[in-house]
N, C-alpha and C positions, 0 to 999 in steps of 0.2 A: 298840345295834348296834355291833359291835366287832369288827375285824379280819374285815371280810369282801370275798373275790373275788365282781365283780360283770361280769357282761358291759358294758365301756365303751360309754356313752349321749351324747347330746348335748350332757346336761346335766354331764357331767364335762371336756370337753375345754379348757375356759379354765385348769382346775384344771394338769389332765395339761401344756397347752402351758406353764404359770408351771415346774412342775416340772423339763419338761425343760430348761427354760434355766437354772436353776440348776444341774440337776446335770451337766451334760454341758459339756465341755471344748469339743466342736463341734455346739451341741445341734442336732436336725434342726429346719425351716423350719417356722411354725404351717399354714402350708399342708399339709406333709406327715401337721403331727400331726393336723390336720384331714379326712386324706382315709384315711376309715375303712370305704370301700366297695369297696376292692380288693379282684382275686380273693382267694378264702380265706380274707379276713382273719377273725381269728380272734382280738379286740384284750378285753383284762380288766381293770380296776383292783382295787386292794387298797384298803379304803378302813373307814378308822378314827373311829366319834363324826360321820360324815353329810362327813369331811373324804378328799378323795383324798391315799393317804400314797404311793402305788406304783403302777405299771402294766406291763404288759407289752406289746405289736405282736405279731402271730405270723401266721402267714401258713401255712395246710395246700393243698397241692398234691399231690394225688393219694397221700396217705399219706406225703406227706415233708414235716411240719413245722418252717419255720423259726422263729424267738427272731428277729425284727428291729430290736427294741427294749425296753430294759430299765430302768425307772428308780427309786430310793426318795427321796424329798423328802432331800436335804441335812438337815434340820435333822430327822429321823428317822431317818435311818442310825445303823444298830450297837444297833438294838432285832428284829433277824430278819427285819426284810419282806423284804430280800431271799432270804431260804432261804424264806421261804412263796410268793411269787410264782415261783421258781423249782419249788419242789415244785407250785405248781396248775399251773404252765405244763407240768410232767410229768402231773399227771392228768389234765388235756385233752387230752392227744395221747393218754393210754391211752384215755380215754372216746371219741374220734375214732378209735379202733383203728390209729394209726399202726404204721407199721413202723420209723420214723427220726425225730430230732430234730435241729436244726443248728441252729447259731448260730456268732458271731464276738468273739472279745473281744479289745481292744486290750493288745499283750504287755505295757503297762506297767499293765496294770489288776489287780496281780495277788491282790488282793480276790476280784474275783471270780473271776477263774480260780480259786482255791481253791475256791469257792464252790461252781462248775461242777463242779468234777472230783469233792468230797466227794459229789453227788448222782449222782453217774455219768455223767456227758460226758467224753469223751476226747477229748484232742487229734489231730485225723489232717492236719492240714494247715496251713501257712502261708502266705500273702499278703506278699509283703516288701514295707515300703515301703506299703503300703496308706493306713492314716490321716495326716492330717496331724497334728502335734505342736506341743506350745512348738519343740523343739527340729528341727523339719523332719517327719520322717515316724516312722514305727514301725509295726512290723509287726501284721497282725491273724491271731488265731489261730483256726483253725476246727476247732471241736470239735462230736462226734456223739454220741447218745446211741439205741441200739439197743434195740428192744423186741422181746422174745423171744416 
């Protein structure tokens, strides 16, 4: 088994919580990562050799799915899980028949904002000041991706 999206289970979330705290700058609370019953959640890992490499949070609200959370193990980054998790997070919202996709990415993340925009999210809004940083704050940018 290799390189497969899996709907995230109980038995991945010690994995998903080690993850986020390495990769994230302010990673969210194991409470958070543990609470996978909210409306709509709609939560997936990428998961490579029985090992979680990636996951996604997503959250569908009456055909307007958000990206709440995004992450690929540090020590596998810059092998595509991120453009794969990104593209299944697109075929889910087509297989949910969405009409919209959002998410938020920190202005200085600009990895991924590439990432986002080469898959088609645009950017329509900014948050000033939003995140906190090393350096104080910095802004989050909120980008959509429309289904036709």
């Amino acid at each position: 088994m290799s390189h497969t999206i899996l709907p995230l289970a109980e038995s991945h979330l010690d994995q998903v919580d080690a993850i986020e705290q390495r990769a994230h700058s302010h990673p969210w609370s194991s409470n958070m990562i543990r609470d996978v019953n909210s409306r709509g959640a709609c939560h997936h890992v990428l998961v490579d050799n029985n090992q979680v490499v990636g996951y996604f949070y997503a959250q569908n609200i009456v055909g307007e799915v958000t990206l709440l959370n995004i992450a690929v193990d540090p020590k596998h980054q810059g092998k595509g899980y991120g453009k794969r998790l990104v593209n299944a997070f697109i075929e889910m919202c087509e297989g949910l028949n969405a009409e919209s996709a959002w998410l938020e990415v920190r202005e200085s993340n600009v990895t991924a904002f590439g990432l986002y925009e080469s898959i088609g999210f645009n950017e329509v809004d900014r948050r000033i000041n939003y995140y906190p940083s090393a350096s104080g704050k910095e802004d989050a940018i909120i980008m959509s991706y429309i289904f036709f």
